[in-house]
OpenMM code with the backbone's topology and positions (N, CA, C; nanometers):
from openmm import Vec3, app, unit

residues = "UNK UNK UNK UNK UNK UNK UNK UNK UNK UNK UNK UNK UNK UNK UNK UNK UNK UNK UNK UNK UNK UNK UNK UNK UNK UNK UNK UNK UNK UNK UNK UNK UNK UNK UNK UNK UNK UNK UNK UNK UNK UNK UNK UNK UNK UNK UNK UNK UNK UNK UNK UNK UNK UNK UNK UNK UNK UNK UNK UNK UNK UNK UNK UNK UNK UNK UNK UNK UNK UNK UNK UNK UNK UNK UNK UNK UNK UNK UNK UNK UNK UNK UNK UNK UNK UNK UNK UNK UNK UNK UNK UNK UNK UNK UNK UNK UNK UNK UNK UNK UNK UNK UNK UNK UNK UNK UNK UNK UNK UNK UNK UNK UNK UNK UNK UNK UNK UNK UNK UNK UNK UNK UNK UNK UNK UNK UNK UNK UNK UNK UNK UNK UNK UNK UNK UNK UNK UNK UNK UNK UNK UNK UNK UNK".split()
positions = [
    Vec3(4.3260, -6.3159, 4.1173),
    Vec3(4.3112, -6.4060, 4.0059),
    Vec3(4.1723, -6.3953, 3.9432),
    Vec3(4.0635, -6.4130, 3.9817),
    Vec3(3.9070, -6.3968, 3.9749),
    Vec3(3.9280, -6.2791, 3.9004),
    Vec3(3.9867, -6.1596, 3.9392),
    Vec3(3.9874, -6.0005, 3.8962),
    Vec3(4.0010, -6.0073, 3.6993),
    Vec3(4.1125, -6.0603, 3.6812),
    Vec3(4.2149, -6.0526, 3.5618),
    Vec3(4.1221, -6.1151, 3.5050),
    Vec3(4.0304, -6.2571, 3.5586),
    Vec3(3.9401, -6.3312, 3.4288),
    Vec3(3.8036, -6.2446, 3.4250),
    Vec3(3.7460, -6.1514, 3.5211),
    Vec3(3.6208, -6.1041, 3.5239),
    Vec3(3.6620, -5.9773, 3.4309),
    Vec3(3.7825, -5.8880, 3.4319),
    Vec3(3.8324, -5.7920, 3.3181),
    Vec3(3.8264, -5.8749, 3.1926),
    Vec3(3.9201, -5.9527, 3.1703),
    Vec3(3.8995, -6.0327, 3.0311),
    Vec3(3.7130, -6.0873, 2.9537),
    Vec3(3.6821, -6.1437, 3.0988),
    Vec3(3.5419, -6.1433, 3.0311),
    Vec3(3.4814, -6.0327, 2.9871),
    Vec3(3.4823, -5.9430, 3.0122),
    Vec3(3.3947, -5.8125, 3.0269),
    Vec3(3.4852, -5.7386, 2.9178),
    Vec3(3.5688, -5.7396, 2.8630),
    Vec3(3.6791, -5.6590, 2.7239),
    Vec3(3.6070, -5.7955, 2.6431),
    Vec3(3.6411, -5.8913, 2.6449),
    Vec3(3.5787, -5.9603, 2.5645),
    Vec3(3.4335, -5.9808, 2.4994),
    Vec3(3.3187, -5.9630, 2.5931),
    Vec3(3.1850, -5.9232, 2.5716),
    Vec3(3.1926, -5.7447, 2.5378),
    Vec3(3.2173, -5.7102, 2.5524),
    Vec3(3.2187, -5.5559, 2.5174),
    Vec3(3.2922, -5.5376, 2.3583),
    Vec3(3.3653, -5.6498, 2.3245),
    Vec3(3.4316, -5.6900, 2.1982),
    Vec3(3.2951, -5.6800, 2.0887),
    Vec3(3.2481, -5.8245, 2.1782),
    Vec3(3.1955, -5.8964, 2.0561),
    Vec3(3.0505, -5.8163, 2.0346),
    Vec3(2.9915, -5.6931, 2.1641),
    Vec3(2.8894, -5.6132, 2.1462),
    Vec3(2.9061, -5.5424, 2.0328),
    Vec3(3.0538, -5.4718, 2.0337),
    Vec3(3.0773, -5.3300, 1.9605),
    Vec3(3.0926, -5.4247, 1.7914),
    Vec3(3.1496, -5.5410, 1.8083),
    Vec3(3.1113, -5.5768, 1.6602),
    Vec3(2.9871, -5.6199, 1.6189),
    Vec3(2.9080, -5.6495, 1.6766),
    Vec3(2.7542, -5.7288, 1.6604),
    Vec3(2.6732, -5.5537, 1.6492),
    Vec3(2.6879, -5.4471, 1.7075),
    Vec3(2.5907, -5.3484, 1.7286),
    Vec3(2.6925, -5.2537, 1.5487),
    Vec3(2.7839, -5.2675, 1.5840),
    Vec3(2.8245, -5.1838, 1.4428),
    Vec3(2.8425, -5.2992, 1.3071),
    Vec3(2.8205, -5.4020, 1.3148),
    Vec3(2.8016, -5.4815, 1.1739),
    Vec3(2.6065, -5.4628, 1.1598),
    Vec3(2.5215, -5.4490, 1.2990),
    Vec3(2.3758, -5.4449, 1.2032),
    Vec3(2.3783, -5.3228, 1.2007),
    Vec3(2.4313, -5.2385, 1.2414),
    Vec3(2.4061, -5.0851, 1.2101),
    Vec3(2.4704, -5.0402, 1.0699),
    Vec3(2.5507, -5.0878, 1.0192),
    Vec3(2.5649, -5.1100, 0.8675),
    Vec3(2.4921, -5.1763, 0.7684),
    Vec3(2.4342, -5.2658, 0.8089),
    Vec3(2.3687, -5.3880, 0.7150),
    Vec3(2.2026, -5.3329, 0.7378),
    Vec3(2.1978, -5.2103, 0.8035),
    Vec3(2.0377, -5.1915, 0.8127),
    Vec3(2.0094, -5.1128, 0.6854),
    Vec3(1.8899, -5.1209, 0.6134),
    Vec3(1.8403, -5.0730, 0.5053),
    Vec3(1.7338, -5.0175, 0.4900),
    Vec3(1.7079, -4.8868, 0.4712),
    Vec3(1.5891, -4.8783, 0.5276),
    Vec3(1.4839, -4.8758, 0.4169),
    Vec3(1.3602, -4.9199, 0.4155),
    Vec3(1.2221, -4.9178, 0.3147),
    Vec3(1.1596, -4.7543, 0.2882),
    Vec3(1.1984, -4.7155, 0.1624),
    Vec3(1.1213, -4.5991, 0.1949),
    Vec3(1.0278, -4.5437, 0.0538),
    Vec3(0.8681, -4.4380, 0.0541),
    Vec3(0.8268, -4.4814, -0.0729),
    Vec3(0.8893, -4.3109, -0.0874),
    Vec3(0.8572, -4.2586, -0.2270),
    Vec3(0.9088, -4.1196, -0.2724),
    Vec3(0.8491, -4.0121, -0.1930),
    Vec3(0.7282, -4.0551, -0.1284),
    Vec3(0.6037, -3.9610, -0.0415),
    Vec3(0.7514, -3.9504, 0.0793),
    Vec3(0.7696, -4.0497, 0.1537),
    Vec3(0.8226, -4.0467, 0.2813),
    Vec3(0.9436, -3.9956, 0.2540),
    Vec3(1.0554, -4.0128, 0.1608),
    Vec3(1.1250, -3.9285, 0.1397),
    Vec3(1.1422, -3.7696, 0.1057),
    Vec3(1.0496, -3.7567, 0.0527),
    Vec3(0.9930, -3.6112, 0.0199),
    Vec3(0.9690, -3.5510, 0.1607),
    Vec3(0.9050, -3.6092, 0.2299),
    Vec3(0.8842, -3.5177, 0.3459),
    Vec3(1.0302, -3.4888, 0.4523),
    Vec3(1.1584, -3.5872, 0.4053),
    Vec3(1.2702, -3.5323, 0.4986),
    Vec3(1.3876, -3.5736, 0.3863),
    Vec3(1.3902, -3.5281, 0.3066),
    Vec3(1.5452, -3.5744, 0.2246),
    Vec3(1.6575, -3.5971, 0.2893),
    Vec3(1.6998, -3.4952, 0.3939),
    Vec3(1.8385, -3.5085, 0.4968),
    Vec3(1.8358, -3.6393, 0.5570),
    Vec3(1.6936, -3.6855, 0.5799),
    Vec3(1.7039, -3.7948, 0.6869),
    Vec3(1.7719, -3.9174, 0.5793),
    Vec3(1.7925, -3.9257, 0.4602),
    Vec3(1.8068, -3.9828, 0.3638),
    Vec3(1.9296, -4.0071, 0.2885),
    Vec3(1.9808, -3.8471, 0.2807),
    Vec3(2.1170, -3.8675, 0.2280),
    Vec3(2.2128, -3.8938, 0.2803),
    Vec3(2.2686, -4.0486, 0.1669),
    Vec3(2.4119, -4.0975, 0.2032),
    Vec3(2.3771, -4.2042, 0.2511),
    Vec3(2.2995, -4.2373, 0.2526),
    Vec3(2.2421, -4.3630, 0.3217),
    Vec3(2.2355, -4.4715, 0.2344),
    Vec3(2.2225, -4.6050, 0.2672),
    Vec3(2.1441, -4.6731, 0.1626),
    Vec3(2.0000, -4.7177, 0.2042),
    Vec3(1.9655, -4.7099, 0.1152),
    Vec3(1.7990, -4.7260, 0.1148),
    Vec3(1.7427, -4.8151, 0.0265),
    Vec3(1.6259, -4.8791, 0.0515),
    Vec3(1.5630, -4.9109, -0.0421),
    Vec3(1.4414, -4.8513, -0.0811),
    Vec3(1.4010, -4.8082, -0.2304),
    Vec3(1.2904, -4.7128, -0.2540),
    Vec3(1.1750, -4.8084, -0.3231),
    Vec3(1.0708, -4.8088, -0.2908),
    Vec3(0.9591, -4.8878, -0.3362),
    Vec3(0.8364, -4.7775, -0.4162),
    Vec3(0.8015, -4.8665, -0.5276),
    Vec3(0.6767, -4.7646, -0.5665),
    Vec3(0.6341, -4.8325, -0.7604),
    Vec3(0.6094, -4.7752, -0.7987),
    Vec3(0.5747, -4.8134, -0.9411),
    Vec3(0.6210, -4.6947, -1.0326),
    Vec3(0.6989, -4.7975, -1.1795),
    Vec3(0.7135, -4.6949, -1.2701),
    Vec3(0.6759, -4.6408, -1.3176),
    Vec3(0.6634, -4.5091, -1.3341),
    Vec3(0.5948, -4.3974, -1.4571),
    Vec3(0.5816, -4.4556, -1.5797),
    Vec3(0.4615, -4.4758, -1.6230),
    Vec3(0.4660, -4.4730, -1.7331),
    Vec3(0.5354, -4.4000, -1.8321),
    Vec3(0.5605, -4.4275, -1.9368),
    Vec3(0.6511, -4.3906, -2.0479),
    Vec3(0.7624, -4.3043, -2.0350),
    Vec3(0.8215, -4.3588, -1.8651),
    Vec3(0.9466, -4.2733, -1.8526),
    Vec3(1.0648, -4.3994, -1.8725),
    Vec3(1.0774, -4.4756, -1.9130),
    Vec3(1.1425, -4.6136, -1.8940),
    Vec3(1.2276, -4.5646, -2.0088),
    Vec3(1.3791, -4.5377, -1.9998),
    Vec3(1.4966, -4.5111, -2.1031),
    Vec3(1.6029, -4.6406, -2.1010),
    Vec3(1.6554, -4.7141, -2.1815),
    Vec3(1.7140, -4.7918, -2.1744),
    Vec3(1.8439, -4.8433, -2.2851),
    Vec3(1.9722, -4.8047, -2.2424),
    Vec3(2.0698, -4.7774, -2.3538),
    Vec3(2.1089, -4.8905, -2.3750),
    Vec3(2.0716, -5.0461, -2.4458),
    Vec3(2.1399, -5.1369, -2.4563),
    Vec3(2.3349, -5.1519, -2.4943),
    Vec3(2.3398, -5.0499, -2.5379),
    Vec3(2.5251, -5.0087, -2.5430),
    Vec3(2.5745, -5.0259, -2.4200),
    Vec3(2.5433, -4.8980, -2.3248),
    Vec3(2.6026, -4.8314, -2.2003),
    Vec3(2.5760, -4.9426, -2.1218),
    Vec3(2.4306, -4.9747, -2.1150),
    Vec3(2.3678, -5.0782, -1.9439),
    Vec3(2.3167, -4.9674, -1.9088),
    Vec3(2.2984, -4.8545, -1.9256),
    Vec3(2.2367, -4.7070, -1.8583),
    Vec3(2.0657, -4.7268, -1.8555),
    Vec3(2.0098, -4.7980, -1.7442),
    Vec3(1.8721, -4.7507, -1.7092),
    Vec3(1.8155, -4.6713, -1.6714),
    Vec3(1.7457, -4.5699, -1.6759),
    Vec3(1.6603, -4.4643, -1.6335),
    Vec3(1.4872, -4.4891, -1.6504),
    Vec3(1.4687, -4.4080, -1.5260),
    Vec3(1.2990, -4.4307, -1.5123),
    Vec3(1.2692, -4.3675, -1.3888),
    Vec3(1.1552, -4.3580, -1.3904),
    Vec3(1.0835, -4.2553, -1.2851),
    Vec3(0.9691, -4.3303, -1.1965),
    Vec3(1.0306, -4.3424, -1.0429),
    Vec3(0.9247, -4.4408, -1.0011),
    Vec3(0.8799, -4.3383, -0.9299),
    Vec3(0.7050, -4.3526, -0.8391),
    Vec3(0.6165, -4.3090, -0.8088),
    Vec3(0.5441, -4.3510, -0.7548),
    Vec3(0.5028, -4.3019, -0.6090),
    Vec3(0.4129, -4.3265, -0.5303),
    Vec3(0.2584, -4.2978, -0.5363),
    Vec3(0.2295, -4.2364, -0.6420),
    Vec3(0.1275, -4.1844, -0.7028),
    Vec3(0.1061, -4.0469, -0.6157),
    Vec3(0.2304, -3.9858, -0.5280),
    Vec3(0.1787, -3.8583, -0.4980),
    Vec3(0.3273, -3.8111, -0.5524),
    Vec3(0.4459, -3.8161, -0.4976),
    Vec3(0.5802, -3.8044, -0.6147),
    Vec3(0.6767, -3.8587, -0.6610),
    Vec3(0.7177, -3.8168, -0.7478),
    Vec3(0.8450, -3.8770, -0.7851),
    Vec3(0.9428, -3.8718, -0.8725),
    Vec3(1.0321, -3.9639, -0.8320),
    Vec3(1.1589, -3.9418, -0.8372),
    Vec3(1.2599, -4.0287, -0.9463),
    Vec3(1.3521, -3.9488, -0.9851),
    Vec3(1.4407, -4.0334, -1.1396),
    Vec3(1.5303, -4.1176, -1.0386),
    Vec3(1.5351, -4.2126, -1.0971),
    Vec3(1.5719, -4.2964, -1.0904),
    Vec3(1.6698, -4.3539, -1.1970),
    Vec3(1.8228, -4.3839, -1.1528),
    Vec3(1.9118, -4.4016, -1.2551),
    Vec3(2.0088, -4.5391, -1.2115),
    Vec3(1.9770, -4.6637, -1.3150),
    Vec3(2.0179, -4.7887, -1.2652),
    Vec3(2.1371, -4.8855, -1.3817),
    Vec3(2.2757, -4.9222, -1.3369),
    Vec3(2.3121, -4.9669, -1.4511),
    Vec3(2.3482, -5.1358, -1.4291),
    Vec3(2.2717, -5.1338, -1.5459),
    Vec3(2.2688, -5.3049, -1.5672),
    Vec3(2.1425, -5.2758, -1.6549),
    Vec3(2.1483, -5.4376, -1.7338),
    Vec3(2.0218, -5.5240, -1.7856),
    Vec3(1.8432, -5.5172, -1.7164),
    Vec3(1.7969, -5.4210, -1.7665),
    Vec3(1.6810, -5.4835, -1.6846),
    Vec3(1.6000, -5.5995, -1.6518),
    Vec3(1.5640, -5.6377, -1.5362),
    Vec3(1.4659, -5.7729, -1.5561),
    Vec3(1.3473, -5.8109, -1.6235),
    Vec3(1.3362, -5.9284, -1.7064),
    Vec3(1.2613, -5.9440, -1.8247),
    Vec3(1.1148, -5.8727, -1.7789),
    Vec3(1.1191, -5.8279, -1.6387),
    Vec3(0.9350, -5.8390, -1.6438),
    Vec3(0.9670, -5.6908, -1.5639),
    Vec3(1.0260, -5.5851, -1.5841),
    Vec3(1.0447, -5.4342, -1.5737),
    Vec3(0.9608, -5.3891, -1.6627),
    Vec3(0.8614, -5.3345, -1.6646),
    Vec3(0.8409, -5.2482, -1.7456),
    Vec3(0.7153, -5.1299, -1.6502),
    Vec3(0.6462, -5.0598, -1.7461),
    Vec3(0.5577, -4.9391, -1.6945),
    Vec3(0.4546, -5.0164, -1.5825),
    Vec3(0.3992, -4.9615, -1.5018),
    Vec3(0.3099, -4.9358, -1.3876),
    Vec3(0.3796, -5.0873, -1.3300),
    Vec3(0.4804, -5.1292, -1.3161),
    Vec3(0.5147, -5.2237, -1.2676),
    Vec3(0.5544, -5.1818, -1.1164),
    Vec3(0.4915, -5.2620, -1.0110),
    Vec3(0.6050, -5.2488, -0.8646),
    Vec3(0.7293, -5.2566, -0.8734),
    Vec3(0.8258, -5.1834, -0.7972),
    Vec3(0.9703, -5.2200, -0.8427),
    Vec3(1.0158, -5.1698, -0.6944),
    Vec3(1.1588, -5.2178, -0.6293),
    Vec3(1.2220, -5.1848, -0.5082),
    Vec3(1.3798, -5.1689, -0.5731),
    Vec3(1.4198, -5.0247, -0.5549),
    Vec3(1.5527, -5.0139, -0.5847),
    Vec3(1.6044, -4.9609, -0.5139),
    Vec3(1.7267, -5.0532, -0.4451),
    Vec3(1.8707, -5.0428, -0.3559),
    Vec3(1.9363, -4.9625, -0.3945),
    Vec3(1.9924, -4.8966, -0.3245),
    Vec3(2.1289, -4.7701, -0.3799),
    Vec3(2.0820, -4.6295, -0.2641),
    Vec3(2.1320, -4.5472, -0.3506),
    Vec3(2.1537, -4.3887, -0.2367),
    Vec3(2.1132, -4.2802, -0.3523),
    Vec3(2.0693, -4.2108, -0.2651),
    Vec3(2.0746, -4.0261, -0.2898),
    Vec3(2.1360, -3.9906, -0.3381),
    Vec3(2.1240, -3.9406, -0.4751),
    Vec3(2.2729, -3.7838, -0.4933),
    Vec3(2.1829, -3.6969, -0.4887),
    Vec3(2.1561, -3.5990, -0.4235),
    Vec3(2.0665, -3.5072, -0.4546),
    Vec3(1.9553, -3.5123, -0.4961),
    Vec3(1.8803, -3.5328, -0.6128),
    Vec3(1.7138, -3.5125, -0.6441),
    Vec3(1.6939, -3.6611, -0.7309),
    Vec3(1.8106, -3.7426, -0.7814),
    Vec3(1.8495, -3.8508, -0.8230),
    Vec3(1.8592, -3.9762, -0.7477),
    Vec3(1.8080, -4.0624, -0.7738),
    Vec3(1.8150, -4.1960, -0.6918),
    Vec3(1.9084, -4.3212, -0.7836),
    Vec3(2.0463, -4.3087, -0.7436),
    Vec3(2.1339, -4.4106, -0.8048),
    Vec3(2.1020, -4.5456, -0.6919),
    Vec3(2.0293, -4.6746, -0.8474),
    Vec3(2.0498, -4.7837, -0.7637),
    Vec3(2.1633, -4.8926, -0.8170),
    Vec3(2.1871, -4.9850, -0.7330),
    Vec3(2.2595, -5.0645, -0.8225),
    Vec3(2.2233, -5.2487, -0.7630),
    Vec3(2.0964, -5.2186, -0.7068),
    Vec3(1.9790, -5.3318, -0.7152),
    Vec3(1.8655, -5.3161, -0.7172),
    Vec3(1.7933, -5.3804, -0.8694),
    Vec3(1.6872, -5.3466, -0.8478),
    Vec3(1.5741, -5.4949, -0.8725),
    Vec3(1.5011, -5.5093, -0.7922),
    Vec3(1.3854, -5.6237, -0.7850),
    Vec3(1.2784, -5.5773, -0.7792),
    Vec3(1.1864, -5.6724, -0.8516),
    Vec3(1.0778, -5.6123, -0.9265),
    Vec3(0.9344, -5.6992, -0.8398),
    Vec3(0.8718, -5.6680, -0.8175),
    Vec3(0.7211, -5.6670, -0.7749),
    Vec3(0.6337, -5.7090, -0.8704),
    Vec3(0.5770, -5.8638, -0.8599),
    Vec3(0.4823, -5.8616, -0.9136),
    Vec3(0.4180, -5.9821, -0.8798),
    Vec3(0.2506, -6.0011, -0.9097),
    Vec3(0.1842, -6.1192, -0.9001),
    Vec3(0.0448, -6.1024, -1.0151),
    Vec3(0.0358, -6.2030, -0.9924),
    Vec3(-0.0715, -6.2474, -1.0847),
    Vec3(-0.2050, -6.1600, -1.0608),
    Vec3(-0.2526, -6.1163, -0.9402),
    Vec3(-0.3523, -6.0403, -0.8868),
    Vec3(-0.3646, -5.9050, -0.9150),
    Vec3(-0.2403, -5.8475, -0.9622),
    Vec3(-0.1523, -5.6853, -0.9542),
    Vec3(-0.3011, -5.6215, -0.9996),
    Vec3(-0.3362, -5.4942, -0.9669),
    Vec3(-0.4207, -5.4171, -1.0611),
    Vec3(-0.3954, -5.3002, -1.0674),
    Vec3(-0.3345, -5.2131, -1.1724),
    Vec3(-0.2371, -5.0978, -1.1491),
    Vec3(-0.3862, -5.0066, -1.1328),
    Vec3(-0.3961, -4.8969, -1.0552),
    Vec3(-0.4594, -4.7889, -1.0176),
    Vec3(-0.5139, -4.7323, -1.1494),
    Vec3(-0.5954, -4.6536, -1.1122),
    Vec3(-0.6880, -4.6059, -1.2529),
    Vec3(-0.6038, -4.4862, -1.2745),
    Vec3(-0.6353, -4.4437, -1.4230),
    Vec3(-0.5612, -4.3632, -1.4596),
    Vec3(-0.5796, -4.2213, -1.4215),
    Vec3(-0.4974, -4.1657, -1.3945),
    Vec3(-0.4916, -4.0224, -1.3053),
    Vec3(-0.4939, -4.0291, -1.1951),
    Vec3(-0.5727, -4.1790, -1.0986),
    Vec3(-0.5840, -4.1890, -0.9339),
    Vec3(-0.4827, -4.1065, -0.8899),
    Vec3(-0.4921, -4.0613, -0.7472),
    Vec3(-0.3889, -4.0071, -0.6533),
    Vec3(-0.3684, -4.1094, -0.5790),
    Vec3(-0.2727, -4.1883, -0.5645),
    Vec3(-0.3025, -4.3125, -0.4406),
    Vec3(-0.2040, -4.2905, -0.3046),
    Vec3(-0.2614, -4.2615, -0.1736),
    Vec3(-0.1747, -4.2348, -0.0830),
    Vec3(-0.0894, -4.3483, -0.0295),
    Vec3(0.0420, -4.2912, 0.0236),
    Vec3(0.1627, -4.3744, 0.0459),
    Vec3(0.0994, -4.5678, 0.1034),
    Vec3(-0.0132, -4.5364, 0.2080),
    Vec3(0.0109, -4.6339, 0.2298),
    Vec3(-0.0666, -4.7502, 0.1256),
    Vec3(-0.1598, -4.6848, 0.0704),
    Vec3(-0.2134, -4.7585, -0.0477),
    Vec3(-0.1077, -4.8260, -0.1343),
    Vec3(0.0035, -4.7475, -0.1722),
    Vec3(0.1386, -4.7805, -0.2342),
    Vec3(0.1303, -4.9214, -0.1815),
    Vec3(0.2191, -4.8553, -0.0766),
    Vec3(0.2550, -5.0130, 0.0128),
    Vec3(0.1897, -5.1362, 0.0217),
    Vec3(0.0629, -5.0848, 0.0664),
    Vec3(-0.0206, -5.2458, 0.0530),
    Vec3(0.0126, -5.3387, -0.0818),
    Vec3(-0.0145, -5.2392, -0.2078),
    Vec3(0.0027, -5.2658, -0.3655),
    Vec3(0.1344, -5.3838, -0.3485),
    Vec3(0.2383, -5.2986, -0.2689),
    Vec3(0.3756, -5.3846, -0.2757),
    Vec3(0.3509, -5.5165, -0.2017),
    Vec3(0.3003, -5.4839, -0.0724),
    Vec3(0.2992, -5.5976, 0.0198),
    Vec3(0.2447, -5.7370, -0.0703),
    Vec3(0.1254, -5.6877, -0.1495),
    Vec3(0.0123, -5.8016, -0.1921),
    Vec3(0.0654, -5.9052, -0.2731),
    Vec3(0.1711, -5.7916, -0.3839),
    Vec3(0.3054, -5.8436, -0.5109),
    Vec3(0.4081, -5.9451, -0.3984),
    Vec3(0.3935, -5.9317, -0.2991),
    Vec3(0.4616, -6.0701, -0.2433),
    Vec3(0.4616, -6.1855, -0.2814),
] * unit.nanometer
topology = app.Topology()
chain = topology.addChain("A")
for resn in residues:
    res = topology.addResidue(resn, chain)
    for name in ("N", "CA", "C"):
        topology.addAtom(name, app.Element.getBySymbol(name[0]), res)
């Protein structure tokens, strides 16, 4: 008798593991800037990700017809197009922080969330700077 309830417990916890370990292993997302992707693309594709960094200046395309956004964000060492459809948010625009959700197709970054970075303190980098990845990041952290 003991046997049949210590099996049931143990199918039952082994249940509720395999759903708890494969629902966060789906729901994980990972942070990544265009530098860190650049150095392993495979580790990347198909995934969802989130990509952090600031827009290129005067790459910002925007088809009020379609909803077709395009723009080129940048870690200040590379980067990458970026192609988003919807409305942008009122406060998108150039050297702005931005974090966009979505996946890889190849050399293209389709998102289909994107939230924007910003604070009152922001001071976009001087013009031409090289700013390394983690400099990026801090930039983002501070836009908290």
């Amino acid at each position: 008798m003991r046997t049949k309830y210590l099996v049931g417990f143990l199918v039952i916890m082994a249940a509720i593991a395999y759903l708890a370990w494969g629902g966060l292993g789906k729901s994980l997302v990972y942070y990544v800037l265009p530098s860190e992707y650049a150095d392993n693309p495979q580790k990347y594709q198909g995934k969802r990700v989130r990509l952090g960094g600031l827009v290129k200046e005067g790459s910002v395309q925007f088809n009020p017809k379609t909803l077709q956004l395009k723009f080129i964000i940048t870690d200040g060492v590379v980067e990458i197009p970026v192609e988003h459809e919807g409305t942008p948010p009122e406060l998108f625009k150039d050297n702005q922080g931005v974090v966009v959700e979505g996946k890889f197709a190849g050399k293209v970054f389709h998102g289909d969330n994107l939230l924007i970075k910003h604070s009152e303190s922001y001071k976009p980098p001087q013009q031409g700077a090289k700013l390394k990845p983690e400099e990026v990041r801090k930039l983002l952290e501070e836009a908290k």
